[in-house]
C-alpha positions in Angstrom: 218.4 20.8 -15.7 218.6 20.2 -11.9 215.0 21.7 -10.6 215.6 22.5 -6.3 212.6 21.0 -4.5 212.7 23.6 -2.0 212.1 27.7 -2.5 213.5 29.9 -1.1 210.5 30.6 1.9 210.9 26.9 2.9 214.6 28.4 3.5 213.6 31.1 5.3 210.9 28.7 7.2 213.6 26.6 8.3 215.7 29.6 9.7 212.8 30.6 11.9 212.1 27.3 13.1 215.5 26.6 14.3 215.7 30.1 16.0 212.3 29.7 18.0 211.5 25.8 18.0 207.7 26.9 17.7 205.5 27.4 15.0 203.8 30.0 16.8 206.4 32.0 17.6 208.5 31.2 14.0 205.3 32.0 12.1 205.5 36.0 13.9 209.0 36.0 12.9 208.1 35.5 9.4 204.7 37.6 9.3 202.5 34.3 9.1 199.9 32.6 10.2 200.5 29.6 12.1 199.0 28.0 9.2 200.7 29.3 6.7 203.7 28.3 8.3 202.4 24.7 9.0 201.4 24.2 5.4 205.0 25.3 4.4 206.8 22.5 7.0 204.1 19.8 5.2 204.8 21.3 1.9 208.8 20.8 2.5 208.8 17.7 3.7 206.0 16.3 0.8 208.6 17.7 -1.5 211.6 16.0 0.2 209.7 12.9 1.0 210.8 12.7 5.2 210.3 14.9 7.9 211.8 17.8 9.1 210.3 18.0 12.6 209.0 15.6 15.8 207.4 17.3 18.2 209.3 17.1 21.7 207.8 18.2 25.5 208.5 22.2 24.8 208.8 22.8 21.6 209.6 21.0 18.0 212.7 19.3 17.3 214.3 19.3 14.1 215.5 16.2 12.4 219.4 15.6 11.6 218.2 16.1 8.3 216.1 19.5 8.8 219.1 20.8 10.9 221.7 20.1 7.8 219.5 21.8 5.6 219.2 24.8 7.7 223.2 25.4 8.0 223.3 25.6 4.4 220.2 27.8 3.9 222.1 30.2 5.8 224.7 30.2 3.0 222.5 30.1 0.5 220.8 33.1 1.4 223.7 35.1 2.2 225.2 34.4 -1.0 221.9 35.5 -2.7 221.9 38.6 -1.2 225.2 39.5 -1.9 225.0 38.4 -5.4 221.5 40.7 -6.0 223.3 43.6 -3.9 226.1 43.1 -6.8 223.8 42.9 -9.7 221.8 46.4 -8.6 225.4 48.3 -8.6 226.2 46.8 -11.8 225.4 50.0 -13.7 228.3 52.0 -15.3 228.4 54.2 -12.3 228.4 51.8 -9.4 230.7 50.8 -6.9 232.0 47.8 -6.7 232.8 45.8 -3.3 235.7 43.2 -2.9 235.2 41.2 0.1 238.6 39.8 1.4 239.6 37.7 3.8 243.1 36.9 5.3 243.9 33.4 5.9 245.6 32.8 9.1 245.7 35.9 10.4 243.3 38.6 11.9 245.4 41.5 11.6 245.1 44.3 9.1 247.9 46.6 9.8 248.8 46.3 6.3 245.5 47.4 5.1 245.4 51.1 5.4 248.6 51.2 3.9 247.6 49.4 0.5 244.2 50.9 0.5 245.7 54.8 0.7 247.1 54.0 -2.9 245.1 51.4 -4.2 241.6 53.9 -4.3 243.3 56.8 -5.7 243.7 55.1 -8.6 240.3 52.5 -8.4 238.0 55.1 -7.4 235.1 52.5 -8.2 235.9 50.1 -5.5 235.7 49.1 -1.8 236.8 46.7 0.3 234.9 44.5 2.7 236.9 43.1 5.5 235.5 39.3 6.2 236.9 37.9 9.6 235.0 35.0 9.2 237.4 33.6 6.5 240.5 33.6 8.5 240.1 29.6 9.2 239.0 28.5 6.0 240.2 30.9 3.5 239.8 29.1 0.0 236.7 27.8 1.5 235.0 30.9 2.1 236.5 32.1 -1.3 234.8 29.0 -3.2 231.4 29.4 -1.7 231.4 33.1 -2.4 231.5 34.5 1.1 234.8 36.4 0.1 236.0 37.5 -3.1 240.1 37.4 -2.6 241.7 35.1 -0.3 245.1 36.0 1.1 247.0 32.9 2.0 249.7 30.8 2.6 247.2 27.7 1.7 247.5 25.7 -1.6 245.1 27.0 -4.3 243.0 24.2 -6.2 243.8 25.7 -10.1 240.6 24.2 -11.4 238.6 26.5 -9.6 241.1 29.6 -8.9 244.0 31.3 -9.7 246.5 33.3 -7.4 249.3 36.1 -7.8 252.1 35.1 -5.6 252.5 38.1 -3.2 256.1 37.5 -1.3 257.8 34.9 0.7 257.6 35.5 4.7 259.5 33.6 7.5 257.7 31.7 10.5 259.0 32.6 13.8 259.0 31.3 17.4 257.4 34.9 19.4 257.2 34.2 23.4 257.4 36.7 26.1 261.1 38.1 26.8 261.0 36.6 30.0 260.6 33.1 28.7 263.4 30.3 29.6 263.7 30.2 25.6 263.9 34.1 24.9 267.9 33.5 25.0 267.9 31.5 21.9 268.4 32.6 18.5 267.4 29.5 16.9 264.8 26.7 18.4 264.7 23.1 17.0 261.6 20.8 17.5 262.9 19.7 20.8 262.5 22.9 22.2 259.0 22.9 22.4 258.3 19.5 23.6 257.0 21.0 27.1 255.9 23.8 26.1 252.0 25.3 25.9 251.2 26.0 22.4 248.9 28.6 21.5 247.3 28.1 17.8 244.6 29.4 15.7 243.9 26.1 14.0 243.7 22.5 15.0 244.5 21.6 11.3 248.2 21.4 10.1 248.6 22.9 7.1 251.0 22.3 4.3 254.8 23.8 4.3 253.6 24.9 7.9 254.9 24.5 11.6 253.2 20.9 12.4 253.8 19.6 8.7 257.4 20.7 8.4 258.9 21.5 11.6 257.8 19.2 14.1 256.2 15.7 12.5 259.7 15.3 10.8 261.2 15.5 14.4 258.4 13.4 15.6 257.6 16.5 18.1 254.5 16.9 20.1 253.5 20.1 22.0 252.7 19.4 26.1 249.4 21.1 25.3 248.2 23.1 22.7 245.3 26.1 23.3 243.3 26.7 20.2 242.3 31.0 19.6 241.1 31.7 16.7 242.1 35.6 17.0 246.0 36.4 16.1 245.3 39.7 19.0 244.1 37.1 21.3 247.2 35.3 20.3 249.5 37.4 20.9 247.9 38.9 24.3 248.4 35.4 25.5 251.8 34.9 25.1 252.6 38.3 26.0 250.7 37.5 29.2 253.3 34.8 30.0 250.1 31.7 29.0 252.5 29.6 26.1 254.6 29.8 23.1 253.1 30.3 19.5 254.7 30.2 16.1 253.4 32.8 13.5 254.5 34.6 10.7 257.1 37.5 10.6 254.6 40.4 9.1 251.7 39.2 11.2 253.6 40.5 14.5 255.8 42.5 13.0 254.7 45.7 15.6 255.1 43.7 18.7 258.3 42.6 18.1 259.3 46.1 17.2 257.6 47.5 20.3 260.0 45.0 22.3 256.5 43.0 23.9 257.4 40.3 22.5 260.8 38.2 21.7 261.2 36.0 18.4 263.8 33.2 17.5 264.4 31.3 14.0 263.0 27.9 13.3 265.9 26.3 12.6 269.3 27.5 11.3 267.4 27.3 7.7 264.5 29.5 8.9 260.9 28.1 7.9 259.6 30.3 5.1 255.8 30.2 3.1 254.8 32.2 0.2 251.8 34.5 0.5 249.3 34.7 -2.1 246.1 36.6 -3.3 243.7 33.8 -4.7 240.2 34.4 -6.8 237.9 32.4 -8.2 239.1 31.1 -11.7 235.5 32.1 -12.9 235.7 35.7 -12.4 236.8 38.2 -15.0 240.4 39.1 -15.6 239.1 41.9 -15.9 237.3 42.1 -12.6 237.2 44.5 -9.6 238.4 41.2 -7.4 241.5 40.1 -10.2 242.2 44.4 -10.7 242.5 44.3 -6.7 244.4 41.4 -6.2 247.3 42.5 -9.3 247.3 45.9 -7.1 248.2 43.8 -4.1 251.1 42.1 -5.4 252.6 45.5 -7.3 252.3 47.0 -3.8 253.7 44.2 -2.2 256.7 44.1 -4.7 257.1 48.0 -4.4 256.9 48.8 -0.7 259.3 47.1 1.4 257.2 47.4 4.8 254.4 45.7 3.4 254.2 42.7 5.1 257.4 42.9 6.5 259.7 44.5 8.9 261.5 47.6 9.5 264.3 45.7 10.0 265.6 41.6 9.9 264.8 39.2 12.5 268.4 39.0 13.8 268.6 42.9 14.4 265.9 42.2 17.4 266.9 39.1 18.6 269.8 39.3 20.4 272.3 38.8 18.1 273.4 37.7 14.6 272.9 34.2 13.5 275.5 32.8 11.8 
């Protein structure tokens, strides 16, 4: 059995150092001594076998290998915590919390909606909203910093399993004063000059990079990276670029007329939503019982993620 060299106080110790870059001052933030803490940085590196620190002209320097070890304590010890927090409520009474993160997207419109029904009838469990997940969804999901991933992404079946949610359509939004507001329809051309506003810089599958514009051999003038769908759509309202998105996630600003949409393509570009958990967690589980909800709810409400009415009743007119 794999024995860690390191406890978790030489975690902790690491944490401190990188926040103050003193022993003095890392060794308050702990409640040590400055010895204790400089027996714990030769006790770490004895164990390890190289060093962690070199002193530098204000204060200590951590080593490319201290500072790798430090972003992963952080994990590490959040993942603990959550996982004791879980264990403590795991008496027959306790409430159970589902952290969930939506992939993509940083809106939650949708949320109140589900979670109206969805508690009346799982009175044992809440839900933890975890922002930080929207780049890296299966990621976060893997390492535990979420429970239920909802995405568009590709799900590795060894190590989870999904419920396919529904099918939603990617759309060109802009402002309606944009040269291309007239169009129903854009092809990859189109958007050759224009400013493109993303929340990634990593082209995902089925997506707007992988199977609009690389086919078409298509390259944006510039592209703006925001990681916020709000901040998103605040700059293209504000007249700043063009983004593509999907149909639910601005859903209320196309109804509220701030923003104009068109079709990619005669076809339309369409990706399938999910709700993904880990393969190891019980079938029987607050995180699997949540993500079955989501799908019956998404199957029985037709405003879900969806809306009010099609694309080509707000555009400006049919497509044939």
């Amino acid at each position: 059995m794999f024995q860690p060299r390191l406890e978790i106080r030489h975690l902790r110790m690491l944490q401190a150092m990188a926040r103050t870059g003193s022993v003095t001052r890392a060794a308050s933030l702990l409640g040590l001594t400055q010895s204790a803490l400089s027996h714990q940085i030769r006790e770490a590196e004895r164990r390890l076998g190289l060093n962690l620190f070199i002193q530098g002209n204000k204060r200590m320097q951590m080593t490319a290998a201290a500072e790798s070890l430090t972003e992963e304590a952080g994990r590490i010890l959040t993942q603990l915590e959550r996982i004791e927090a879980d264990i403590t409520n795991s008496g027959a009474d306790a409430r159970h919390i589902v952290r969930i993160g939506c992939g993509a997207y940083s809106c939650y419109r949708w949320l109140p909606r589900f979670l109206k029904g969805f508690q009346e009838n799982a009175a044992d469990i809440d839900i933890e909203v975890v922002a930080d997940a929207t780049q890296r969804p299966l990621k976060a999901l893997v390492e535990r910093n979420i429970d239920i991933a909802v995405t568009s992404g590709t799900p590795d079946k060894t190590a989870a399993r999904s419920v396919r949610l529904f099918r939603d359509e990617l759309i060109l939004i802009m402002p309606p004063d944009h040269p291309l507001a007239g169009k129903d329809v854009v092809v990859a051309q189109d958007l050759a000059d224009q400013i493109y506003i993303s929340y990634s810089d990593i082209a995902e599958k089925g997506h707007e990079y992988d199977s609009f514009l690389k086919p078409a051999q298509v390259t944006y003038r510039k592209m703006l990276k925001v990681e916020l769908t709000e901040a998103i759509v605040e700059l293209v309202i504000g007249g700043f670029g063009i983004s593509i998105l999907s149909k639910w996630a601005v859903a209320h600003y196309l109804r509220s007329g701030a923003l104009v949409a068109a079709k990619i393509t005669r076809k339309g570009l369409f990706v399938d939503w999910h709700a993904v958990i880990r393969k190891s967690d019980p079938a029987d589980g607050p995180a699997w019982r949540m993500a079955n909800a989501l799908k019956h709810w998404c199957e029985s409400d037709q405003q879900a993620f969806h809306l009010d009415s099609p694309l080509a009743a707000i555009v400006s007119h049919e497509i044939p």
